[in-house]
N, C-alpha and C positions, 0 to 999 in steps of 0.2 A: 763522376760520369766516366765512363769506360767507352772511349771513341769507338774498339771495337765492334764494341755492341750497336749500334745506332743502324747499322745495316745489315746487323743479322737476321736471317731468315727473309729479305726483298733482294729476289730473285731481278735480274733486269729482262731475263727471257726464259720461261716457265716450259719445259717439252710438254706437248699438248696431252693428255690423258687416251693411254690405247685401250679401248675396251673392245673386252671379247679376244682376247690374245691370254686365255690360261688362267691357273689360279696362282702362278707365280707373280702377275702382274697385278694380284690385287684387285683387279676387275672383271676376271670371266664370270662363267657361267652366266647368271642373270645381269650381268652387264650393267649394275648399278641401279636395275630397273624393278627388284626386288621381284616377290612372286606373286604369278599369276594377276588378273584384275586387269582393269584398260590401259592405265600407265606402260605395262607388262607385252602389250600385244604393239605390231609394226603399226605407222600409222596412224600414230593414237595424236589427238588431237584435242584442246580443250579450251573453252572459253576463259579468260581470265578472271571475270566474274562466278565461273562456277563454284558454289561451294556444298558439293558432296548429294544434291537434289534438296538441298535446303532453298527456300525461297531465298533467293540473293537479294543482297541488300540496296544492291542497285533499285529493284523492285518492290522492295518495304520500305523504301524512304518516299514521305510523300511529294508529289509534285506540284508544284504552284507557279500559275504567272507564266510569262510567255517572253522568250525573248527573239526580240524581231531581229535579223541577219543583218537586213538592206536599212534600216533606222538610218537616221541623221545623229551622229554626236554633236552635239551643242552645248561650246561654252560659254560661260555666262558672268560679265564685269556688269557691276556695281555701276551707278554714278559717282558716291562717294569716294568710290577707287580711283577712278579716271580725277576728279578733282583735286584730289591730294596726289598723283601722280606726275600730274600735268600744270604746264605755266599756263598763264592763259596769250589766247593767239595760234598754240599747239597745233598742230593736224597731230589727229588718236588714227591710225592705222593699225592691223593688225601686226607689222614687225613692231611698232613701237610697243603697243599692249605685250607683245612677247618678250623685247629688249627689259622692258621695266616689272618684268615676269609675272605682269596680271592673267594673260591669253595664256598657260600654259601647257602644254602636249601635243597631243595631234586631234586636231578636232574636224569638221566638216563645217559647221554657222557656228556663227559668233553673234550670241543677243546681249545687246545692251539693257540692264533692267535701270528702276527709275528709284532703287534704295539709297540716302544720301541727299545731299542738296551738292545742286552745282552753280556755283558763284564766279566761275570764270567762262569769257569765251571761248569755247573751243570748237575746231571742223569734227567730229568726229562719225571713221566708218565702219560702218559694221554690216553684217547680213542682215539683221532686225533687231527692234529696238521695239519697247513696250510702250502703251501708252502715254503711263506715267512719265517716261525717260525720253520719250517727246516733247513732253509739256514742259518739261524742264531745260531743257536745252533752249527749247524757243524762249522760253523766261528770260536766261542767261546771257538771249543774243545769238544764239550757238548756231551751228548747221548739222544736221543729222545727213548723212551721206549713206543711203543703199548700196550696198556691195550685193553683186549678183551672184549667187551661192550656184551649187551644184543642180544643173538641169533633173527631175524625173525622168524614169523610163516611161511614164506614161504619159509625159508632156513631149518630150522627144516623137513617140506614136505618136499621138495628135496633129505636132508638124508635120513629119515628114505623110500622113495621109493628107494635108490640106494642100501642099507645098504637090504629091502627086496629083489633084484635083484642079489645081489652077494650072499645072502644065496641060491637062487634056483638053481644057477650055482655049 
């Protein structure tokens, strides 16, 4: 290995490229911009999808399925998670489901589903819980706790016209 070399040819600060300043500079006349065509002319501007008036492929791939912006992300623990993660007596909150890295990322509801059996008592809270992961909890002894999740903008509307309704009465 020749130390020399390892920083041959990286520049720490490169003089900018002068174009249009002669053909001693390497870059007059058509200024890099080759001849004639739209690239060629001031101005010239171009989709990044273009390619050449060929149907772009943006446009030949087909589309499927719909993805909604404003959705709920919802994560989703087990019963058999929660029982193998937990003593029994426990409160399952969601720092703890995060601590014991069941609830992971960033989500909006947290549904408990009813996969597994649960054999200890436990409080556990979550935004929703399925039937089955009802039935089973109460089996257990347990408590299922609603956590009140993220309002709708269209439940908000609703209020706030019923809330201006009973002020005019």
């Amino acid at each position: 290995m020749i130390l020399d070399d390892i920083h041959r040819g990286i520049l720490k600060s490169r003089n900018r490229k002068r174009i249009g300043r002669g053909p001693g500079s390497g870059h007059g006349k058509t200024s890099g911009r080759g001849h004639k065509g739209q690239g060629s002319r001031a101005g010239h501007s171009q989709k990044p999808t273009f390619q050449g008036g060929a149907m772009p492929l943006v446009r030949r791939v087909p589309k499927r399925g719909f993805n909604n912006r404003w959705g709920l992300s919802i994560s989703v623990v087990n019963l058999g998670q929660i029982n193998d993660a937990f003593e029994a007596g426990e409160e399952v909150t969601l720092k703890a489901l995060a601590a014991k890295n069941l609830a992971k990322g960033r989500f909006d509801l947290l549904k408990v589903l009813g996969d597994g059996e649960l054999t200890k008592k436990l409080t556990i809270h979550a935004h929703r819980f399925s039937k089955s992961a009802l039935e089973k909890i109460e089996k257990a002894s347990g408590e299922a706790v609603t956590i009140k999740g993220k309002t709708p903008v269209a439940e908000k509307v609703r209020l706030a016209k019923a809330a201006k309704r009973n002020a005019k009465k």
